[in-house]
Phi, psi and omega in degrees: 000126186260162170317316141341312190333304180272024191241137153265337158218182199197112201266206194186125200278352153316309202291322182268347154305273179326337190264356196076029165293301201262145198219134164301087194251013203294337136332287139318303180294351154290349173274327173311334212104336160270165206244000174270133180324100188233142188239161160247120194268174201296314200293334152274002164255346153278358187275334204283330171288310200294077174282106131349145139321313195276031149215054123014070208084047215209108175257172191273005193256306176332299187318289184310325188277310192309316154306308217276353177283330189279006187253281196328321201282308183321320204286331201286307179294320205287283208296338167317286203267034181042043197254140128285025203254122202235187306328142170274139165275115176248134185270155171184123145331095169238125165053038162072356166245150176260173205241140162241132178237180176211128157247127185248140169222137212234202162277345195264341178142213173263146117253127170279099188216182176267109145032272167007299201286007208272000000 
């Protein structure tokens, strides 16, 4: 019997880009350093769109690179000390609090998200 065989659908991760669950960040993070097909999902790219007033002067590109350096750094920490243990807990500063995110990295690449979003 091959695998396939029994699947009735297949959500895909193209498939959750194109639909906005997952927002395409692979691009930037490569100005980061990471070198994997990296993504964000929607509920941390609206926190990341969404500025208070009291972060002022504050763009969504900022926003972004300050998550996607602090996962370079965490992942950068992993691989030093031969870790695999995913999801990694990455802290980032938003809007004056800190954030606990999870970076999972899979066959498809990173995902950055909120715990929640798992």
């Amino acid at each position: 019997m091959e695998d396939n065989e029994n699947i009735i659908s297949r959500y895909t991760r193209a498939n959750a880009i194109d639909d906005g669950v997952l927002v395409d960040v692979t691009q930037q993070a490569r100005e980061t350093g990471i070198r994997l097909p990296t993504v964000i999902t929607d509920h941390l790219h609206r926190v990341l769109e969404e500025i208070p007033e009291t972060s002022r002067g504050q763009d969504w590109r900022g926003r972004l690179h300050d998550v996607l350096w602090m996962t370079f750094l965490k992942l950068k920490a992993m691989q030093a000390r031969q870790s695999e243990d995913f999801p990694a807990e990455v802290k980032v500063i938003i809007d004056g609090q800190t954030q606990t995110l999870w970076a999972v990295v899979d066959g498809d690449g990173l995902t950055i998200m909120y715990p929640e979003d798992y």
